[in-house]
ROVOGU-11145 format. One record per residue (C-alpha): x, y, z. Coordinates in steps of 0.1 Angstrom, whole numbers, padded with zeros to 4 digits, always signed. Layout:
REM ROVOGU-11145
XYZ...
***
This chain:
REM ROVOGU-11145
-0864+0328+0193-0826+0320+0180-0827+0300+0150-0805+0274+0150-0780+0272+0122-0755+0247+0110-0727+0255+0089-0710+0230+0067-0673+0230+0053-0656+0213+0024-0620+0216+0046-0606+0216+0079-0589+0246+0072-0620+0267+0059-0642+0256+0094-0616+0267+0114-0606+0297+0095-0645+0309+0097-0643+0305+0132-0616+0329+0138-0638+0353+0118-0666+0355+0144-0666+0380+0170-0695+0368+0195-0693+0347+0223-0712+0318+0213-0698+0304+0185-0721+0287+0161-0726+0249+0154-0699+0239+0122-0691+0205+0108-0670+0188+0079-0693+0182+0047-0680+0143+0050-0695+0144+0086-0728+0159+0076-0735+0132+0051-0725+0106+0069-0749+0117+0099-0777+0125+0073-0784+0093+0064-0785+0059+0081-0794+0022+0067-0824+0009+0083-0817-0030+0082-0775-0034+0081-0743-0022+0101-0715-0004+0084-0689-0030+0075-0654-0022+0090-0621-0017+0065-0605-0048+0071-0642-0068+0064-0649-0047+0037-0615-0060+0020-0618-0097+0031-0656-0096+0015-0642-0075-0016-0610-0104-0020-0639-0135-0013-0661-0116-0044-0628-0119-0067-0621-0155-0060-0662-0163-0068-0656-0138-0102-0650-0161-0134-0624-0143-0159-0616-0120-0137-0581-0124-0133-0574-0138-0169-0595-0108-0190-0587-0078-0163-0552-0088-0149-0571-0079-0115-0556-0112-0089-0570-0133-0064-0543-0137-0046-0545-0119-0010-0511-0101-0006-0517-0091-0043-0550-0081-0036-0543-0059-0013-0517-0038-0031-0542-0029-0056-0574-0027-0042-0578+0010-0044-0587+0006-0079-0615-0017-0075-0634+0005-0050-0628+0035-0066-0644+0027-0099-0677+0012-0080-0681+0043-0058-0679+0066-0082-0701+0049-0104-0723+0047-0068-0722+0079-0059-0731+0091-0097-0755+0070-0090-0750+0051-0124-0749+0013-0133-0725-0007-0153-0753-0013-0180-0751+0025-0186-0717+0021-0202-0733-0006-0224-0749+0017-0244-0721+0029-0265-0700+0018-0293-0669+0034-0280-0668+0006-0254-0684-0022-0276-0649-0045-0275-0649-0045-0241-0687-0055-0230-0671-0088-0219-0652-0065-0195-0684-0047-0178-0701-0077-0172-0671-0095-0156-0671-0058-0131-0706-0062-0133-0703-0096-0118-0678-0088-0099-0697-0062-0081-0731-0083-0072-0708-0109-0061-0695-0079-0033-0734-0068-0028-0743-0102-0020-0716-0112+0005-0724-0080+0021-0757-0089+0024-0752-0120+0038-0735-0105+0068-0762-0079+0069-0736-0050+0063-0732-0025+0039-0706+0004+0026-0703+0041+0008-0711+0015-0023-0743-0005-0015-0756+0026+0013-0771+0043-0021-0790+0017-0028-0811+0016+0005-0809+0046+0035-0831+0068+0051-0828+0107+0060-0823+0109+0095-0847+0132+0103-0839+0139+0134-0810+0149+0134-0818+0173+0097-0849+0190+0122-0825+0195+0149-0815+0229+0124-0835+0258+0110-0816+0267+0088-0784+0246+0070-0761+0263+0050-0735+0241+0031-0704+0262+0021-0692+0242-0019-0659+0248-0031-0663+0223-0056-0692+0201-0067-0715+0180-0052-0723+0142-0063-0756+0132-0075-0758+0112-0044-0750+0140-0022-0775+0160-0046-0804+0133-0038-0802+0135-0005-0801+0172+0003-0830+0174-0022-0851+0148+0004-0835+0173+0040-0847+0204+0023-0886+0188+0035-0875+0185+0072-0849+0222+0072-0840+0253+0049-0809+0242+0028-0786+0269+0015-0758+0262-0008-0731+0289-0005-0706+0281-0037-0683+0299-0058-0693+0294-0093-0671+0271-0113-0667+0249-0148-0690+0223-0126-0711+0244-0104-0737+0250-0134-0736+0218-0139-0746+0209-0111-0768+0236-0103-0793+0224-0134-0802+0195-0115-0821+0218-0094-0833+0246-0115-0822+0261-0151-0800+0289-0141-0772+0282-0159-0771+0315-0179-0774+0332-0143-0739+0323-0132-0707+0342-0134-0674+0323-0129-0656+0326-0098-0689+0347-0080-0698+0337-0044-0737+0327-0050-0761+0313-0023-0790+0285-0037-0816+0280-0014-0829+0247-0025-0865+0251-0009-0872+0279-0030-0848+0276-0054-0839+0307-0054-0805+0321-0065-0788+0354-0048-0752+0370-0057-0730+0370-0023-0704+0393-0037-0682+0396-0065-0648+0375-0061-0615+0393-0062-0595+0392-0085-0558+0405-0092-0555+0391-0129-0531+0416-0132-0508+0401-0107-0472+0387-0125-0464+0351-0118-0427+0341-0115-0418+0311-0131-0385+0292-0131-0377+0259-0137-0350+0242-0118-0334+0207-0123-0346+0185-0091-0366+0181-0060-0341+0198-0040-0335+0228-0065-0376+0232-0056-0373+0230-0020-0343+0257-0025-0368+0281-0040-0393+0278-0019-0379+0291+0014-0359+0315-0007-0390+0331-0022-0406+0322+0015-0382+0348+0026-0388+0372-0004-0421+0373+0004-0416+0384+0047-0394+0407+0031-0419+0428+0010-0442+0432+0037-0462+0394+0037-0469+0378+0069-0462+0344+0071-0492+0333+0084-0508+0348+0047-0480+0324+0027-0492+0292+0014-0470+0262-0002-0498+0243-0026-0483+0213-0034-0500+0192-0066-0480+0165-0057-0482+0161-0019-0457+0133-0014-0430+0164-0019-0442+0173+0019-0417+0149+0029-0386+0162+0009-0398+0196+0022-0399+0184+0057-0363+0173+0055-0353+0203+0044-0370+0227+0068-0341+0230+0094-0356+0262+0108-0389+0253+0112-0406+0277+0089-0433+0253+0078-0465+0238+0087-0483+0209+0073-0517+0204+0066-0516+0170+0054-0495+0161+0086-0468+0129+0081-0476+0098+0067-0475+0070+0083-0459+0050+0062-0427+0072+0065-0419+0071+0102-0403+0043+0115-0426+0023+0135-0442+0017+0096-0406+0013+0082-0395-0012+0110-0427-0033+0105-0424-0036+0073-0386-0041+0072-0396-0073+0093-0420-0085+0072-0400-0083+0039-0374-0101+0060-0389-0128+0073-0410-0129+0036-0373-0131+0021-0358-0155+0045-0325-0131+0048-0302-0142+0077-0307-0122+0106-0281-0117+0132-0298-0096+0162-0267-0092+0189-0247-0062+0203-0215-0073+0187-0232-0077+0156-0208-0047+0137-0179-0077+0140-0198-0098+0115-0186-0085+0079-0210-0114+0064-0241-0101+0086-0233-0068+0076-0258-0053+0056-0285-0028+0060-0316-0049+0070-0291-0063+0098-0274-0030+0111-0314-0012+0108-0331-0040+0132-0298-0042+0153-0296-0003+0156-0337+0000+0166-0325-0025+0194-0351-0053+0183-0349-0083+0204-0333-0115+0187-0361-0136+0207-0388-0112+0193-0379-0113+0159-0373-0155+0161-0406-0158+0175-0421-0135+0148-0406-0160+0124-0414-0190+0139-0452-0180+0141-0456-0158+0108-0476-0188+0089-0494-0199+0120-0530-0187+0127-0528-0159+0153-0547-0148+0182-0555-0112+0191-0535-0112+0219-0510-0124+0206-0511-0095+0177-0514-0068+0197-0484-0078+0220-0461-0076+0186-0472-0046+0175-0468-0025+0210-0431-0039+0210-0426-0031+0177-0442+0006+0188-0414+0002+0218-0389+0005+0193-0395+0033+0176-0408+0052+0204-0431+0070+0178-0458+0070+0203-0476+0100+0186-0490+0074+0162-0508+0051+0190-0543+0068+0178-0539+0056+0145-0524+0023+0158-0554+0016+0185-0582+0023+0159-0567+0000+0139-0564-0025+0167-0602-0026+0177-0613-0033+0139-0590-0064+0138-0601-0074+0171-0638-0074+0160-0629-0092+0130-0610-0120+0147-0636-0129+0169-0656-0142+0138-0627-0151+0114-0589-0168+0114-0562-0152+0098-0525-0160+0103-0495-0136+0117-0485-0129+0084-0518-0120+0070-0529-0103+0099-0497-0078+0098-0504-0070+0059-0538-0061+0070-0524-0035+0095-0497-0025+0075-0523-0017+0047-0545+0002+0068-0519+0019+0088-0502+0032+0053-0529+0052+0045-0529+0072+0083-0513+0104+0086-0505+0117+0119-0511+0156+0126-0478+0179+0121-0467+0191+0155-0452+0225+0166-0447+0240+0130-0440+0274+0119-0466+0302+0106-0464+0290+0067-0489+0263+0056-0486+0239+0028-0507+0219+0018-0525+0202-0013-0551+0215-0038-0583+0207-0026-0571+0213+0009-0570+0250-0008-0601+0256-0019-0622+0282-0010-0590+0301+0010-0571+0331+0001-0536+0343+0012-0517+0375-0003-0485+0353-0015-0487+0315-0030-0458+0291-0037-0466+0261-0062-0438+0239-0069-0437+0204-0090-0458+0227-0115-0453+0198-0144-0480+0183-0166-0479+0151-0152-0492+0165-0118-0513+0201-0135-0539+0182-0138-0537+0153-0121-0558+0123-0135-0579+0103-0118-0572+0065-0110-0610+0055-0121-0598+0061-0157-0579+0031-0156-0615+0012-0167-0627+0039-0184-0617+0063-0209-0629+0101-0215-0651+0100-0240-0672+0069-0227-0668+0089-0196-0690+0119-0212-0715+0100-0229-0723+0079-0194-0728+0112-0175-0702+0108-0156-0675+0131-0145-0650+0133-0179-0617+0143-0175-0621+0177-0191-0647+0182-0165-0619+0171-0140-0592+0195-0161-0614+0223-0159-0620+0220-0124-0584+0217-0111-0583+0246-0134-0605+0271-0116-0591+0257-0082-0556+0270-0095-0571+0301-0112-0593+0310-0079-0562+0310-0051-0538+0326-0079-0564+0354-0083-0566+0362-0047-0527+0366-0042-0507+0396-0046-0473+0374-0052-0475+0338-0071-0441+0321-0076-0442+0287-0094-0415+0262-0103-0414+0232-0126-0389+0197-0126-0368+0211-0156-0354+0180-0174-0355+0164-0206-0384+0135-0192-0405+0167-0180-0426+0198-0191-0440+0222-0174-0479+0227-0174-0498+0232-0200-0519+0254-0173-0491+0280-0173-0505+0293-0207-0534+0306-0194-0516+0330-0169-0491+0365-0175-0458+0347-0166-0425+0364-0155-0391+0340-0162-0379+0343-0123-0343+0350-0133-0332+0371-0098-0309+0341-0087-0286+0314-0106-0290+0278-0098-0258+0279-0082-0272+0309-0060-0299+0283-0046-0271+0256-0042-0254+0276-0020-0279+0285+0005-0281+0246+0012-0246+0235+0002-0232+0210+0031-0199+0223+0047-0172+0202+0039-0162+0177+0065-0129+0185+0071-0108+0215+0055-0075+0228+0056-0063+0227+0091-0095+0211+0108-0071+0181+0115-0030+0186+0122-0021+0160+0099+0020+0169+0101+0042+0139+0115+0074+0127+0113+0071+0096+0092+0097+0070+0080+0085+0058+0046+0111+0030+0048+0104+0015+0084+0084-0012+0064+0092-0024+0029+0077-0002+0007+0049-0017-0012+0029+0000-0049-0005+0004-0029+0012+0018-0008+0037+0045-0024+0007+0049-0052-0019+0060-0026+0009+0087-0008+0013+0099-0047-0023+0103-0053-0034+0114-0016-0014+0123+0010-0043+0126+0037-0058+0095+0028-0023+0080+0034-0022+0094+0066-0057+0083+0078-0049+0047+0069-0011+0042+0073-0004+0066+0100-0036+0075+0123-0042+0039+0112-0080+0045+0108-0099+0013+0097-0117+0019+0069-0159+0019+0069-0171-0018+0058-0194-0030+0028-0229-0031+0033-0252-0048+0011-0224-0045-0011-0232-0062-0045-0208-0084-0069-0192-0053-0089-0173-0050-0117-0139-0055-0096-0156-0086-0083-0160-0103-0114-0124-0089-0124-0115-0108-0094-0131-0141-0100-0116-0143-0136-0081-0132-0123-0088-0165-0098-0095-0190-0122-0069-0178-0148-0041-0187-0116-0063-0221-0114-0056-0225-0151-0019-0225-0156-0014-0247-0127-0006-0276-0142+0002-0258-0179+0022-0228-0190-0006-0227-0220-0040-0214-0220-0068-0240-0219-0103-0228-0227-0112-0262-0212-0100-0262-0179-0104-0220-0175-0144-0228-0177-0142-0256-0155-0120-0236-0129-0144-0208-0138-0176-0225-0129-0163-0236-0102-0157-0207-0085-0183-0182-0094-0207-0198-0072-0220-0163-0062-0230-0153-0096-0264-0159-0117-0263-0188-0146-0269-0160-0169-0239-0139-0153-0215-0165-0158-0227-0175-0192-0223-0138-0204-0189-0139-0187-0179-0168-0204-0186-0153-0236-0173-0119-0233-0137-0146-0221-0136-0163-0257-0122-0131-0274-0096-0130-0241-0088-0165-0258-0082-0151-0287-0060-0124-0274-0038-0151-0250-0034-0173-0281-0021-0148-0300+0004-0139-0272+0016-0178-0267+0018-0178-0303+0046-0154-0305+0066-0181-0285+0058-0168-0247+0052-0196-0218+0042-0187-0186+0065-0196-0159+0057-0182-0133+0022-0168-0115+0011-0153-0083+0050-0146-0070+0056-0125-0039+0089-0107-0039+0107-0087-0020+0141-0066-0035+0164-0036-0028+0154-0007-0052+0177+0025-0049+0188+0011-0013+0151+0009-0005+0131-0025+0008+0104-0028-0017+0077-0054-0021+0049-0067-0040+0031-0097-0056+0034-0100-0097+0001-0122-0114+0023-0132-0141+0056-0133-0155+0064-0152-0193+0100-0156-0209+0106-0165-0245+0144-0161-0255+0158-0153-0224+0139-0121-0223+0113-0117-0190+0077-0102-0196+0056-0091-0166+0019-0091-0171-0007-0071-0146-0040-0085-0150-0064-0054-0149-0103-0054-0146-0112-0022-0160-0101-0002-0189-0063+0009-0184-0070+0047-0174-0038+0059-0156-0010+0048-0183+0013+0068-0167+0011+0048-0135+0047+0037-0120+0030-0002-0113+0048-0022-0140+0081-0002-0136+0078-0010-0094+0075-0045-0104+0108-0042-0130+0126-0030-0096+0104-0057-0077+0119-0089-0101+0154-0067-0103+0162-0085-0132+0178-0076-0167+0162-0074-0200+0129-0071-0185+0094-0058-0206+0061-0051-0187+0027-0046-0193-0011-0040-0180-0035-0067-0199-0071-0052-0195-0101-0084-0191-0124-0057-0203-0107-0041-0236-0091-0071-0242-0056-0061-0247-0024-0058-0237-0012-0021-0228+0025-0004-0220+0033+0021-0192+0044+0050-0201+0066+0054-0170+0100+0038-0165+0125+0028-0137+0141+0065-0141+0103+0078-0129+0103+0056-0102+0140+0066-0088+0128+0103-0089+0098+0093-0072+0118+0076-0041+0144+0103-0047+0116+0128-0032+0100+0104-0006+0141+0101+0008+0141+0135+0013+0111+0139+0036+0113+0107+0054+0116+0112+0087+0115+0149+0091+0078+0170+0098+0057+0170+0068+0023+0186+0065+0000+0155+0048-0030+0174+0047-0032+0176+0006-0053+0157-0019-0046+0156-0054-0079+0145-0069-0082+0121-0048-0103+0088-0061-0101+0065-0030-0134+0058-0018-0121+0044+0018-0122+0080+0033-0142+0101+0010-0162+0118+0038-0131+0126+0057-0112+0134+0024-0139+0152+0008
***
């Protein structure tokens, strides 16, 4: 008779990779250690509550909590809720699945000051029991507390063995101590920091064990048999460099990638580990030629079905003015990125409107479901429509009991949604994925980046109510226990490799791990940073030749303004772009009030100032002041007001030599070495028959040898003339150190190549902003 065996798998990746080991026909029954549990057991009086009930009873158990919020900063607010209710369930399941109480911590002195914070938890969590109760349901939290083996389906198997790479709760311990009556239970483990630990709950073998050793427990006997002996390559030289950046990472990692192909590795035997696995999505950017495969697939939350959601819900939340139309690029005051994103996904102006109008209302499921396909219509992500449809029939259930409105109904799926991850399609041969994903695998070359202490090891959130050493004395799970374990995970795939190559975030916020100690390290010196850089470095735009930028240009067809002859000076291809291809530049978007903007607004109501006196008025500047800085924060224009009293000061001591303004804001036109030049002077003060030109500045004065007041000498073409810049930041007056001679030279040169073919693809540091993609 065939016995009929189960095997059991910590990953994904370790079931399927003992699958592609066997050689008969038949392959044999496997399943996912999460699966087995979960069929294992069953409760005999309640249903398993869905996710979105479990968080409306979980946020209904808060708002019945006294203290709660006050003594544990932990809200009853929904939306708030929400965004941090991972920690709540965290720290009750693990106390669950330890199968420990809140009264345990009680016991020690460590935690004596905060007793009046268990028993508001304490509360908090029979409060959660007892609405789950009430509605005959129950979770991974209460199902401890009452289940049954299902026998059935534990008899259905001679012989179970459970593959550990890791450790198994006491829960999880409990119950395959009650299946080994109804099946023979074999545990097939690598011993680790935990594994005798764990182990003694069965039998005392604890002296029996030998780190990183494949052992199989039978737990009906309790018997305990060496597999084999691991291997090990301690000898093997790990390459370490650190490198400034995500990027910088990303850099080395398909260069030693390709190091590795080269020495004789296959690619299908080269792991990424990442301890940090949000850096799968930088990595994903950067893998252009497909090299890569991911195990943790792409989060939801980063494609843009989740994005555009979202985008409309902050929106709408923020009560920004929304301009959905195809012309909509015309509007400059429209024009910012929430506006060009939701116009450029093509949403519909009478979607979006009716979105608004109903986001507060109580909302069907019909109703729902219709704005979320749309939404889906948009983005034309329709790989994520699983995700999206399981979601779907768990709201649907709950609506037919319970109201929610639009907007709390969205949050809900938003919050549900974030946490999906859709499977990584049509990658290359090299896998990456996270630490536990792993465990119990081996390949011949390993690539860890983000090796930095922060992430090596990698804390747990449930010791955000708890600290270590309370942690110990409770029995539960401390984290040195957690240290160690990460520990042997990261010892036990090194070990197995013949090539390790490990990189750190090297800057002065950020150290490398403290892990790194405990292995032979080689400084991975082969390549400079700016090696790296260049395998990546973007092409420019546009170089030398790419455009024939050589015309025939008359500088003199117009009058000949500074702006004008200043940005020729400074950047001949810019000048052509905008005065002679007469390319518009790009516009703002979401373009805040910046420094020239507030240079602007005091330049403004110093004008409004002097119109009616050729002193300065504190008095009537503020007023003017006030009055037109309407865009600006009461704090902004009080800080503003006060950095103005020492320009006061400065202005007084200027009118106190004898000067009067008398005249502001002048546009003139004059001929300047038989040239038409133009411009518009801010100021322009007399005292004894001699003129004196002032240029208000924002900024700092930085380019003193600009030819700006000496165009404005030509500009006024007058006689006994002084100039200078007067800076609203430094808070003085400042000379050129050009004169009128400068300036002749200057349209001297332009004379002799006006009109004739000139070549205006140059740029002398160029500092304009307008074209800097096409400039470069």
């Amino acid at each position: 008779m065939i016995k009929k065996e189960l095997f059991v798998f910590t990953t994904t990746r370790k079931l399927k990779e003992y699958l592609n080991e066997q050689s008969n026909a038949v392959l044999p029954k496997t399943m996912i250690i999460s699966e087995f549990f979960s069929r294992a057991i069953y409760s005999p009086k309640f249903d398993e509550v869905s996710k979105i009930d479990k968080l409306i009873i979980m946020q209904k158990a808060i708002s019945k909590t006294k203290n709660l919020e006050q003594q544990l900063k932990i809200s009853s607010n929904f939306f708030e809720f929400l965004k941090n209710h991972e920690y709540i369930f965290s720290f009750f399941k693990e106390l669950a699945v330890t199968k420990k109480k809140i009264e345990d911590l009680k016991y020690s002195d460590i935690y004596a000051s905060y007793d009046e914070h268990l028993e508001i938890l304490e509360e908090l969590l029979k409060n959660y029991k007892l609405e789950l109760k009430d509605r005959k349901l129950y979770d991974d939290i209460t199902i401890v507390d009452d289940y049954l083996i299902n026998e059935e389906f534990i008899k259905s198997y001679d012989e179970i063995n459970i593959f550990i790479d890791g450790v198994l709760t006491n829960f999880e311990i409990e119950i395959l101590n009650l299946c080994k009556n109804f099946a023979d239970i074999n545990l097939v483990l690598n011993a680790n920091y935990l594994t005798k630990k764990m182990l003694s709950s069965f039998v005392d073998i604890e002296n029996s064990l030998e780190i990183a050793n494949e052992y199989i427990f039978n737990l009906t006997n309790n018997s305990l048999s060496k597999v084999n002996n691991a291997e090990k390559n301690h000898n093997v030289p790990i390459l370490v460099r650190g490198l400034s950046g995500n990027s910088m990472q990303c850099f080395y990692i398909f260069e030693k990638i390709s190091t590795f192909i080269k020495d004789g590795i296959n690619p299908k035997d080269i792991v990424v580990i990442l301890p940090d696995e949000s850096f799968s999505e930088i990595l994903m950017d950067y893998d252009k030629n497909n090299m890569l495969n991911f195990a943790m697939g792409k989060k939801a939350e980063n494609l843009l079905f989740y994005k555009l959601f979202n985008t409309i819900i902050k929106s709408i939340l923020e009560e920004e003015e929304i301009e959905l139309k195809d012309d909509y690029i015309k509007n400059e005051d429209q024009l910012t990125s929430v506006n060009i994103f939701l116009n450029e996904c093509g949403v519909k102006s009478d979607f979006y409107r009716n979105f608004e109008n109903n986001f507060y209302q109580k909302a069907n499921f019909d109703q729902f479901k219709k704005i979320v396909f749309e939404i889906l219509e948009y983005s034309k992500e329709h790989e994520i429509s699983g995700a999206i449809n399981e979601i779907l029939f768990n709201i649907e259930i709950y609506l037919e009991n319970e109201s929610l409105n639009l907007r709390e109904i969205s949050e809900i799926f938003l919050l549900e949604l974030k946490n999906s991850h859709i499977d990584y399609v049509g990658g290359g041969e090299v896998s990456v994925m996270g630490l536990l994903e792993s465990r119990g695998l081996s390949f011949r070359g390993v690539i860890m980046p983000c090796f930095n202490d922060e992430l090596v090891p990698k804390r747990s959130i449930n010791e955000m109510f708890l600290n270590t050493t309370l942690r110990k004395r409770a029995g539960l799970i401390s984290y040195e226990d957690r240290q160690n374990l990460q520990r042997f995970y990261y010892k036990d795939i090194i070990n197995k490799a013949k090539k390790v190559a490990i990189c750190y975030d090297d800057n002065e916020d950020k150290v490398p791990s403290r892990f790194l100690k405990e292995f032979k390290i080689i400084e991975d010196k082969e390549y400079s940073d700016k090696s790296y850089l260049n395998l990546f470095r973007s092409k420019r735009i546009l170089k030398k030749g790419d455009l024939n930028l050589v015309f025939k240009h008359d500088f003199f067809e117009q009058p000949l303004s500074f702006s004008r002859l200043d940005q020729f000076l400074k950047c001949p291809r810019c000048y052509a772009l905008k005065y002679i291809l007469k390319i518009q530049p790009p516009k703002d978007v979401d373009s805040d009030m910046s420094a020239k903007d507030r240079g602007n607004i005091l330049h403004k109501a110093l004008e409004l100032t002097y119109n009616n006196s050729n002193i300065f008025d504190y008095k009537i500047f503020e007023e003017m002041f006030m009055k037109i800085s309407t865009n600006l924060s009461e704090l902004e224009k009080q800080i503003m007001l006060n950095e103005f009293k020492k320009i006061e000061q400065e202005l007084k001591k200027h009118e106190d030599k004898g000067y009067r303004l008398i005249k502001k804001e002048i546009e003139l036109e004059n001929i300047f070495e038989g040239v038409r030049i133009k411009g518009k002077i801010d100021r322009i003060d007399a005292l004894n028959g001699e003129k004196f030109i002032i240029d208000y500045k924002s900024g700092s004065i930085r380019d003193k040898k600009s030819l700006q007041l000496p165009f404005y000498e030509a500009l006024l073409g007058e006689e006994n003339v002084k100039s200078a810049f007067f800076s609203l930041r430094d808070v003085k007056f400042v000379n050129s150190q050009s004169s009128l001679d400068d300036l002749k030279n200057v349209i001297d040169e332009l004379k002799q190549i006006s009109g004739k073919d000139f070549d205006f693809d140059v740029s002398y540091n160029c500092k304009y902003k307008d074209y800097d993609i096409l400039c470069d």
